[in-house]
Backbone as numpy.savetxt, mean C-alpha at the origin, in Angstrom:
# Nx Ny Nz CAx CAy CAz Cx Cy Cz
-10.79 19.90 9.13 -10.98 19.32 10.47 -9.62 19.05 11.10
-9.07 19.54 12.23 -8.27 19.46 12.77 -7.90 17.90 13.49
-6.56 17.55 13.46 -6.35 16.03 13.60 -6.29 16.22 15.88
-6.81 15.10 15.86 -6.51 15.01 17.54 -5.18 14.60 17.85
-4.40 14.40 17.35 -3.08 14.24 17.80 -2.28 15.29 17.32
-2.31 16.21 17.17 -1.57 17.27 16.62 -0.27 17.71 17.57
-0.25 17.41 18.99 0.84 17.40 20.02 1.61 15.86 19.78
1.20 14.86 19.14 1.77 13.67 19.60 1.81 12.75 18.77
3.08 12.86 18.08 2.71 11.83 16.39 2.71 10.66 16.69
2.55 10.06 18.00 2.56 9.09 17.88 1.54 8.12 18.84
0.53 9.11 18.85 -1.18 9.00 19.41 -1.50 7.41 18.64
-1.70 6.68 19.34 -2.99 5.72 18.71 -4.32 6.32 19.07
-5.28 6.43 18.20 -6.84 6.94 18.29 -7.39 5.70 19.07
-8.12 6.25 19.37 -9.38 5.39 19.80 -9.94 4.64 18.61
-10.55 3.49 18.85 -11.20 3.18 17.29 -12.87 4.07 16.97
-13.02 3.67 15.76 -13.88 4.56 14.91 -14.81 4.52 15.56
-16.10 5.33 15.76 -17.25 5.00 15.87 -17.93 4.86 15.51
-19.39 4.44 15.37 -20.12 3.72 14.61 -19.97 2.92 14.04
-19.79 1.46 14.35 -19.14 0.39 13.76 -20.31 -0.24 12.47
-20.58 0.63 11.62 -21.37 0.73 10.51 -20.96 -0.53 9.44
-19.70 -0.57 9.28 -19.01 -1.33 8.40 -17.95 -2.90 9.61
-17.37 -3.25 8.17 -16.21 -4.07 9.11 -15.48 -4.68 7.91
-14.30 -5.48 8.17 -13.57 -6.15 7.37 -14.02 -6.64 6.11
-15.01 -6.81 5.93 -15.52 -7.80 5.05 -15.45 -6.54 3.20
-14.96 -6.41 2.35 -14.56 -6.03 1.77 -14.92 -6.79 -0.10
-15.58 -6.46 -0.43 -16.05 -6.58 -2.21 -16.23 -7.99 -2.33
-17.13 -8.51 -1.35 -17.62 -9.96 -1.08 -16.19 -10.75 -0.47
-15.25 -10.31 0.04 -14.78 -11.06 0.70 -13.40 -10.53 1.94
-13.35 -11.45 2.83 -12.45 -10.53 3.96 -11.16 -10.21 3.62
-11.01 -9.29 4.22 -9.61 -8.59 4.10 -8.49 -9.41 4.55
-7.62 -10.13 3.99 -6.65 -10.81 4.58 -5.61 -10.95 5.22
-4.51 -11.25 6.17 -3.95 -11.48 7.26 -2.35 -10.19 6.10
-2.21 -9.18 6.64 -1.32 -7.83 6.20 -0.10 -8.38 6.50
1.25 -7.81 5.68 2.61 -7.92 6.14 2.62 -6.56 6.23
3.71 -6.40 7.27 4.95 -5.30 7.50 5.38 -5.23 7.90
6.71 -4.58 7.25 8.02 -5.16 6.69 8.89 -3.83 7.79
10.08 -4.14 9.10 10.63 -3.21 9.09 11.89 -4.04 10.18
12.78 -2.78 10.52 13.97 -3.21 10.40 14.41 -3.36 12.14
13.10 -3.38 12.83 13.61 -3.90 14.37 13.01 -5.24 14.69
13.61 -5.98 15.76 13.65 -6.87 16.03 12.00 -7.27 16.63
12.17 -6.39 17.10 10.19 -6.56 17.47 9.49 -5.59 17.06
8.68 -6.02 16.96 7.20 -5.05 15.88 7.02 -3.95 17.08
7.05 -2.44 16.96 6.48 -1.58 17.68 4.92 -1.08 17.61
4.46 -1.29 18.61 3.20 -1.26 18.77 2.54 0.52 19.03
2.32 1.04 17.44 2.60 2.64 17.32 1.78 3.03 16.21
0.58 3.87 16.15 0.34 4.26 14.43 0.83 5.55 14.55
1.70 5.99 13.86 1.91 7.46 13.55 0.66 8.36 13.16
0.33 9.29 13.44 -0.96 10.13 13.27 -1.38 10.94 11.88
-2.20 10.30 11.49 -2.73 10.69 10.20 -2.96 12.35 9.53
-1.96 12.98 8.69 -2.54 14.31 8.48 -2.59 14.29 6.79
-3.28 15.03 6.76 -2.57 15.42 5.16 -1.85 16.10 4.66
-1.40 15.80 3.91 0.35 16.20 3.18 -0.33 17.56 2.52
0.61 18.67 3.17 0.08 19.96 2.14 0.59 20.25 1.08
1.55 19.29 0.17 2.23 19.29 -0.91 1.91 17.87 -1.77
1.17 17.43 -1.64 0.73 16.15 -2.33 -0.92 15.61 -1.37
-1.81 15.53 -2.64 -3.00 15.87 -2.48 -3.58 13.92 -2.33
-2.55 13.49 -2.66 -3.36 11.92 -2.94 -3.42 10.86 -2.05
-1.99 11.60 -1.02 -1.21 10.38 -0.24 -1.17 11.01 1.09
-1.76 10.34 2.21 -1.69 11.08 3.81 0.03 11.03 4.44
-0.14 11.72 5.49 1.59 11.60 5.71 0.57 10.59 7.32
2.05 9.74 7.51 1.66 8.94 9.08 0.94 7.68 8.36
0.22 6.94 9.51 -0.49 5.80 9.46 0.56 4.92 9.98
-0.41 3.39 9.66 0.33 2.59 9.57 0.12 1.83 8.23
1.13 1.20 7.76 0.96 1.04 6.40 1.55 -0.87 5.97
0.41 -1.04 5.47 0.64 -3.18 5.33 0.15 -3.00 4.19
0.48 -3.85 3.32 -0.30 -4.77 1.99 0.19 -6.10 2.24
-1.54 -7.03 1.31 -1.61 -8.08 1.80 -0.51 -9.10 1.73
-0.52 -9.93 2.61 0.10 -10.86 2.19 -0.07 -12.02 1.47
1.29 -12.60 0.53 1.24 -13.36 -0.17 2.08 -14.03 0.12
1.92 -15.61 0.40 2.95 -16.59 0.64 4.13 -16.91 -0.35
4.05 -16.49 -1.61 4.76 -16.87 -2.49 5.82 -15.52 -2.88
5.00 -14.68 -2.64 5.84 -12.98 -3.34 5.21 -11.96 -2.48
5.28 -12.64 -1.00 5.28 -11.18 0.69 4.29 -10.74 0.21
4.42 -9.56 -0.90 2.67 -8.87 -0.99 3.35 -7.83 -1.91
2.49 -6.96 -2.32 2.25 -6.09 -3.58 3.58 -4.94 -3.14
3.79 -4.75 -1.73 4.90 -3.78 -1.53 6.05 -4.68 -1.59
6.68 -5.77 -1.27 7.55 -6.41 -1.64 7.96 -6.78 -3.16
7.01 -6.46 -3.84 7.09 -6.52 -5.90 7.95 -5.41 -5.60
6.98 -4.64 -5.06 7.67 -2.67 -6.00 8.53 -2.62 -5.26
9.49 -3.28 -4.50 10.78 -3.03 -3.61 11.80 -4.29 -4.56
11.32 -5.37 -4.68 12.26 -5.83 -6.09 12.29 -5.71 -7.25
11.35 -4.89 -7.38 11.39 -4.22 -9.16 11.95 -3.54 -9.22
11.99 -2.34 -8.33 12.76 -1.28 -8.32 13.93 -1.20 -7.50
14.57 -2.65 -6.73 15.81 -2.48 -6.51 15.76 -2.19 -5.02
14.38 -1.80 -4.42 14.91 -0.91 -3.02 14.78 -1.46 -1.74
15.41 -1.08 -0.71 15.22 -1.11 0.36 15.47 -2.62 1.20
15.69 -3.66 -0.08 16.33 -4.91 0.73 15.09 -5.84 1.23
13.79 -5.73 1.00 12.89 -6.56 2.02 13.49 -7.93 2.19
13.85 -8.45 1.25 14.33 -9.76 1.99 14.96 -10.17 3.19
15.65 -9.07 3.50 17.05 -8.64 4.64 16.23 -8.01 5.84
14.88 -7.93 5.39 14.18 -7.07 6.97 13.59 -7.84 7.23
13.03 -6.89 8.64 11.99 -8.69 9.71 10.51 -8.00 8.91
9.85 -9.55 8.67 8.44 -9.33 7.93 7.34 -10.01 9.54
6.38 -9.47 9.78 5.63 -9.40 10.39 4.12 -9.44 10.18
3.67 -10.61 10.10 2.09 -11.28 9.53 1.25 -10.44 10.48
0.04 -10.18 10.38 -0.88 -9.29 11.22 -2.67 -9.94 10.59
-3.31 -10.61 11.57 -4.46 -11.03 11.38 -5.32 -9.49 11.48
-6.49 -9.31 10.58 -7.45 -7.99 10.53 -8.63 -8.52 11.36
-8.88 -7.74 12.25 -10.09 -8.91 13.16 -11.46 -7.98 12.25
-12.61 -9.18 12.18 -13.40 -8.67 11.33 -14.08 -8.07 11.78
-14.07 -6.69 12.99 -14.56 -5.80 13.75 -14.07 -4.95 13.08
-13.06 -4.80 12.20 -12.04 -3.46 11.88 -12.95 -2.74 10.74
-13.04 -1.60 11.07 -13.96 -0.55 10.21 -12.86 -0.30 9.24
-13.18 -0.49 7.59 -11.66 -0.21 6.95 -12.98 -0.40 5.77
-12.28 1.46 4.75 -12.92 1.62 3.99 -12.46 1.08 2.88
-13.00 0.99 1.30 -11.75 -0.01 0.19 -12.27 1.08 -1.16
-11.18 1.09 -1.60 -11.20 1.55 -2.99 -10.45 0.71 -4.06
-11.65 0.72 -5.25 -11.72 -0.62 -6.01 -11.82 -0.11 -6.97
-11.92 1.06 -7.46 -12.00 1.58 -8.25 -11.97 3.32 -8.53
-12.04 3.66 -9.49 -11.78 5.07 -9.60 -13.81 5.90 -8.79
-14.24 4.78 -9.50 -15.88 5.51 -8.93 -15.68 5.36 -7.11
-14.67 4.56 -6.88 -14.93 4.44 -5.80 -14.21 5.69 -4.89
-13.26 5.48 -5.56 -12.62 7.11 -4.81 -13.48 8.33 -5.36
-14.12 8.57 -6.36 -14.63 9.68 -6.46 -15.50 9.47 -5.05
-16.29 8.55 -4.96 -17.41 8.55 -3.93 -16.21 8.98 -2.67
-15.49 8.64 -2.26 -15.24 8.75 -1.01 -14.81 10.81 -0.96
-14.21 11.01 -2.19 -13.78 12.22 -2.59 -14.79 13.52 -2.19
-16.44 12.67 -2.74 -17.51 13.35 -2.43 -18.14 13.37 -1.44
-18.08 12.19 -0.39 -17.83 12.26 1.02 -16.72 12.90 2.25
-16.22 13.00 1.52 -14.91 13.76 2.46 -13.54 14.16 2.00
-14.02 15.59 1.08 -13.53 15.99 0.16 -12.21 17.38 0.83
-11.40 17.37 0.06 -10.44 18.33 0.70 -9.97 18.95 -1.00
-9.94 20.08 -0.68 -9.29 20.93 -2.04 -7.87 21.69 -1.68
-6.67 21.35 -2.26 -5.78 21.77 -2.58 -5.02 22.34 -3.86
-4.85 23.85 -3.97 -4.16 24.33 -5.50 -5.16 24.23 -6.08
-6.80 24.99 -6.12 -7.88 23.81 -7.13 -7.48 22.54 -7.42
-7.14 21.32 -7.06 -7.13 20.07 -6.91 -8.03 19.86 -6.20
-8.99 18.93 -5.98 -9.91 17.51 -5.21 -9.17 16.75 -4.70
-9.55 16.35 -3.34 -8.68 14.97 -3.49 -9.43 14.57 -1.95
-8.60 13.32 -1.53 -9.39 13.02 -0.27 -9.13 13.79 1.10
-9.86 14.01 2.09 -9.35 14.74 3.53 -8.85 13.25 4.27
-7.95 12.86 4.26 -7.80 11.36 5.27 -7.37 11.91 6.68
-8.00 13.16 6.95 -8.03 13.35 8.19 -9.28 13.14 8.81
-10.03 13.61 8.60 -11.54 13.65 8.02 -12.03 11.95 7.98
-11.11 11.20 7.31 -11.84 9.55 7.12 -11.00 9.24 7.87
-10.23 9.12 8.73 -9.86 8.75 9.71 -10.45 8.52 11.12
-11.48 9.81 11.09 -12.43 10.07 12.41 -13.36 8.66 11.98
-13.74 7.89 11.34 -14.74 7.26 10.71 -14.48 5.92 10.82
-13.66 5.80 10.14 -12.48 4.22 10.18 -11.77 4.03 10.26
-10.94 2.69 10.45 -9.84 2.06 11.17 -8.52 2.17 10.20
-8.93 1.95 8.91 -7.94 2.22 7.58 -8.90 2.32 5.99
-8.00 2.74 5.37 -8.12 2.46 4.24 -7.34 1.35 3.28
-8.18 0.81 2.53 -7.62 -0.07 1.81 -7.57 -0.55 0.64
-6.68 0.18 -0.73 -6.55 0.09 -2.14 -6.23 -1.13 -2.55
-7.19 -1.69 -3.04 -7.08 -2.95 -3.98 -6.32 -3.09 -5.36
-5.68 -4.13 -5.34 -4.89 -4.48 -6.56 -5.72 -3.56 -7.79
-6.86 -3.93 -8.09 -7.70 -3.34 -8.84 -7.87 -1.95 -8.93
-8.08 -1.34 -7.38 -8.30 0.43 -6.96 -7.07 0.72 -7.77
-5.85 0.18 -7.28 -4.47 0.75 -7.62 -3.90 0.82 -8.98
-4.44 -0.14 -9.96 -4.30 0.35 -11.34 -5.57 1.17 -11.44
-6.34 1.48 -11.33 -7.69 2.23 -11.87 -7.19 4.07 -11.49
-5.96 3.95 -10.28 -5.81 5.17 -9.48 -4.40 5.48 -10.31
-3.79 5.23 -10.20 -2.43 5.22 -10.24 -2.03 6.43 -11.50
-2.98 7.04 -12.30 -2.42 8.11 -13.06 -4.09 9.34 -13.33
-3.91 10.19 -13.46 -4.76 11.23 -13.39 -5.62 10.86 -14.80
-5.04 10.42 -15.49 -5.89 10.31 -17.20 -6.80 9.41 -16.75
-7.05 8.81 -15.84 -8.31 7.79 -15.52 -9.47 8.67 -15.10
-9.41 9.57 -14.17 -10.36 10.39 -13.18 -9.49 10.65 -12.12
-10.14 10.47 -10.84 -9.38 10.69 -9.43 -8.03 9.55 -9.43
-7.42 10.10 -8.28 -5.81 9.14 -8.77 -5.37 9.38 -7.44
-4.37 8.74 -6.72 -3.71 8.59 -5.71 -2.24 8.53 -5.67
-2.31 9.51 -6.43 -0.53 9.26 -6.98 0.15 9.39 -5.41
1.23 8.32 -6.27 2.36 8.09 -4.78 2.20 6.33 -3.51
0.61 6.20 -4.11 0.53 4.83 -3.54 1.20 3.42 -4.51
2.45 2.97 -4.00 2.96 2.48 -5.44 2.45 0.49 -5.34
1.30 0.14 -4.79 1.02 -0.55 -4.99 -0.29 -1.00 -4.33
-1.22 -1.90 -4.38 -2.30 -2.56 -3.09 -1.51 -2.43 -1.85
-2.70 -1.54 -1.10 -2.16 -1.81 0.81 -2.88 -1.15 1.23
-2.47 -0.80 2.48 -3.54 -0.82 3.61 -2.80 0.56 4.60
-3.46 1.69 4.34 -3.28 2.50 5.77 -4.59 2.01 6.77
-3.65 2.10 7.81 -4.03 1.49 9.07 -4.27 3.06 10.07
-5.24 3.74 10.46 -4.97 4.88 11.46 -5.38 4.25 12.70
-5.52 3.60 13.64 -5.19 2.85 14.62 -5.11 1.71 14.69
-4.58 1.37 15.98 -4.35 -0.25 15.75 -5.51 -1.25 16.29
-5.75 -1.93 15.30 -6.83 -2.91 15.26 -6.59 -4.72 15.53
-4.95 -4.71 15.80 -5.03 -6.30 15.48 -4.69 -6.84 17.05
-5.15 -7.83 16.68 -4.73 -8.61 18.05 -3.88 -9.96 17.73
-3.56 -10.04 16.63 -2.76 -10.96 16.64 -1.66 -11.15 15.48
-0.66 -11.58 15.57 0.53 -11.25 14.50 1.90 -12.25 14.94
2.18 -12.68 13.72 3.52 -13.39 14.12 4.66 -12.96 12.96
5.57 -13.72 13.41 6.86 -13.12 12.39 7.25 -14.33 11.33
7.16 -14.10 9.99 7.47 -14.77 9.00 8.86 -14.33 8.52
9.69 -16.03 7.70 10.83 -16.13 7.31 10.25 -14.84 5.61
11.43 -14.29 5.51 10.90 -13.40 4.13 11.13 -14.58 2.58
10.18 -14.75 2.04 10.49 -15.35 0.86 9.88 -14.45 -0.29
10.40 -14.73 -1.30 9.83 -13.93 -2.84 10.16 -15.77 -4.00
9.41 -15.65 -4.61 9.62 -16.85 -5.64 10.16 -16.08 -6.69
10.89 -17.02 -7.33 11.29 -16.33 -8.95 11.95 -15.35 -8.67
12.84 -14.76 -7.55 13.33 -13.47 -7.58 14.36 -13.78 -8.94
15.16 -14.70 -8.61 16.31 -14.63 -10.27 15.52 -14.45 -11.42
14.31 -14.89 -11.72 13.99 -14.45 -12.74 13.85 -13.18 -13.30
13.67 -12.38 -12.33 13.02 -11.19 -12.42 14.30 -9.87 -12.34
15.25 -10.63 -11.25 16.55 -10.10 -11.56 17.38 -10.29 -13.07
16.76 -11.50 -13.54 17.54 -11.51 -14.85 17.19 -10.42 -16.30
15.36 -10.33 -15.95 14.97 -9.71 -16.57 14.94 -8.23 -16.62
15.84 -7.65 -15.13 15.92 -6.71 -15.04 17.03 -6.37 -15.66
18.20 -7.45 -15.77 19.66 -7.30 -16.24 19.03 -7.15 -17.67
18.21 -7.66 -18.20 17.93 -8.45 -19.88 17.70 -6.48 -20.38
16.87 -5.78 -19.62 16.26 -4.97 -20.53 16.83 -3.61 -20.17
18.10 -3.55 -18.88 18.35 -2.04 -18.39 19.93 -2.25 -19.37
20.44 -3.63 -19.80 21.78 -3.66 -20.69 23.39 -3.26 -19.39
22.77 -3.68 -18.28 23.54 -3.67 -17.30 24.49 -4.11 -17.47
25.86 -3.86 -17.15 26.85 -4.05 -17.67 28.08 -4.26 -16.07
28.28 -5.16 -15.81 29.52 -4.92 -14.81 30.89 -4.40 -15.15
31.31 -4.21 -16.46 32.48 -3.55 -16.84 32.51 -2.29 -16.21
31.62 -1.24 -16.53 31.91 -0.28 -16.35 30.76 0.88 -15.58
29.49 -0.48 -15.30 28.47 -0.13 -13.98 28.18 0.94 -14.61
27.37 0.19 -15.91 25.98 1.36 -16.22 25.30 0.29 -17.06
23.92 0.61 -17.25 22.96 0.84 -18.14 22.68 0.86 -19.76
22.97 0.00 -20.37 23.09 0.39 -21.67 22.50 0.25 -22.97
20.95 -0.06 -22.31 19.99 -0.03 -22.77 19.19 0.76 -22.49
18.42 0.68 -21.41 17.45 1.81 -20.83 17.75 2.52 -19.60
17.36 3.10 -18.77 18.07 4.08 -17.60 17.21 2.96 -16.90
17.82 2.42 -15.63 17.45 1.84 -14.24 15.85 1.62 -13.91
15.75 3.17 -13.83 14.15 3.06 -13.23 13.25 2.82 -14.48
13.80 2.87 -15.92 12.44 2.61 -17.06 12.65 1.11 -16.87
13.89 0.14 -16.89 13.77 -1.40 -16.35 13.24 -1.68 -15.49
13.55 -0.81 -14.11 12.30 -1.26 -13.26 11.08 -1.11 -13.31
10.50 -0.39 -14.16 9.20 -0.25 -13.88 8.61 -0.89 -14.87
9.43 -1.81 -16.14 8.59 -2.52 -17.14 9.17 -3.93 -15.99
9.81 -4.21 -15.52 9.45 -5.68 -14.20 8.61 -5.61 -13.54
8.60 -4.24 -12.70 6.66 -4.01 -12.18 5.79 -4.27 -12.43
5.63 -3.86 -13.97 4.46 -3.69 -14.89 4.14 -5.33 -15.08
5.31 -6.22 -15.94 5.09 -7.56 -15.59 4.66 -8.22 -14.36
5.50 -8.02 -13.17 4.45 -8.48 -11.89 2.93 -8.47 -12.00
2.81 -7.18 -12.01 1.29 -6.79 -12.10 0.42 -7.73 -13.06
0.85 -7.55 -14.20 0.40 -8.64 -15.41 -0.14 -9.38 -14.87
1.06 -10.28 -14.04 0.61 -11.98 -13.80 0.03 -12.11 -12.84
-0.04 -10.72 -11.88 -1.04 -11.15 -10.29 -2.28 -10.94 -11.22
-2.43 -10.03 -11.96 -3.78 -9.80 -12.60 -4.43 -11.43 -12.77
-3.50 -12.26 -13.72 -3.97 -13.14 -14.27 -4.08 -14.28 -13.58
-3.11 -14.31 -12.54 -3.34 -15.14 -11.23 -4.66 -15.05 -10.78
-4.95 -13.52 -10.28 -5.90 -13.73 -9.67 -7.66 -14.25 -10.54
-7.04 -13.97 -12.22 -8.71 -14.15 -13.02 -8.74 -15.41 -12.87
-7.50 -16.33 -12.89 -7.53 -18.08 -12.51 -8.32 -18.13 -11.18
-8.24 -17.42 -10.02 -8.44 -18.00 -9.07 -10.01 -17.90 -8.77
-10.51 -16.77 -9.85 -12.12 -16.54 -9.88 -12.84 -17.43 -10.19
């Protein structure tokens, strides 16, 4: 199915039709999104949804939030201090209320992407995977849950979404009406910096590594994050 913005990457759609669904998400609402970027005021823009003809899991465009968390920004602010990147602390963070009109589909699991897979299926290289051009005509975003995102995150499970590196939210038009700008905080970042020093054998003498290579430290700090939101969240059940 051919995308309607194909002249204009930077089309906002119309919203979905058939307002069949809405916010309300695995018994409970979808909560108020960060995102994170580096101008002074939030541009009011979704880049246009296609699919990537070299990676079958992940759409190119949208707009892209995971939730927010008052204590640690949200699940994309982990995987940007685990892995060192991009500075979020140093960028403007931008709160965004989901009005509970917003058609936004959720994957919670691997059955759940198969289902959507079998609803609006696209084949690449014999690969399966989703058309999010296709679920775009339908709803407002998609939205991988802490839960979807470990269940997805490697092919030995079933269907997988490789490349989504944490819970969030593509957004294919804009749905919010309301949003303000938050100071950026993370809790415990020293800790987590220490533990990154503890297990990569980082060394300022001579600025290397001398335990494990960079990215295997970052990604066992990830892996810990994850741990404890897990267990955070079984407390909060």
């Amino acid at each position: 199915m051919a995308s309607r913005c194909n002249f204009d990457p930077m089309y906002i759609p119309r919203r979905a039709p058939a307002r069949r669904a809405s916010s309300y998400i695995g018994g409970r609402t979808l909560g108020p999104q960060l995102y994170i970027h580096d101008e002074d005021v939030l541009r009011i823009e979704v880049p246009c949804i296609r699919n990537d003809r070299n990676a079958i899991g992940k759409p190119r465009g949208g707009f892209w939030t995971s939730s927010y968390d008052p204590e640690y920004g949200s699940g994309w602010v982990r995987w940007c201090v685990a892995h060192r990147y991009n500075e979020p602390l140093d960028l403007h963070w931008t709160v965004l209320s989901v009005p509970r009109s917003a058609k936004v589909a959720a994957i919670d699991s691997t059955a759940e992407l198969a289902e959507l897979i079998k609803r609006y299926p696209l084949v690449r290289r014999g690969r399966r995977g989703l058309d999010f051009e296709r679920l775009s005509s339908e709803y407002d975003g998609l939205h991988l849950t802490n839960e979807g995102y470990l269940g997805t995150r490697s092919r030995r499970f079933g269907p997988a979404l490789i490349g989504w590196d944490c819970e969030s939210t593509v957004w294919f038009r804009w749905v919010f009406r309301d949003w303000h700008d938050f100071k950026p905080h993370f809790k415990d970042a020293d800790r987590f910096d220490d533990l990154w020093l503890k297990l990569s054998g980082w060394t300022n003498e001579d600025y290397t590594c001398r335990l494990m290579p960079a990215d295997e430290a970052s990604k066992r700090v990830y892996e810990k994050m994850l741990r404890e939101t897990v267990a955070q969240r079984d407390v909060e059940r």
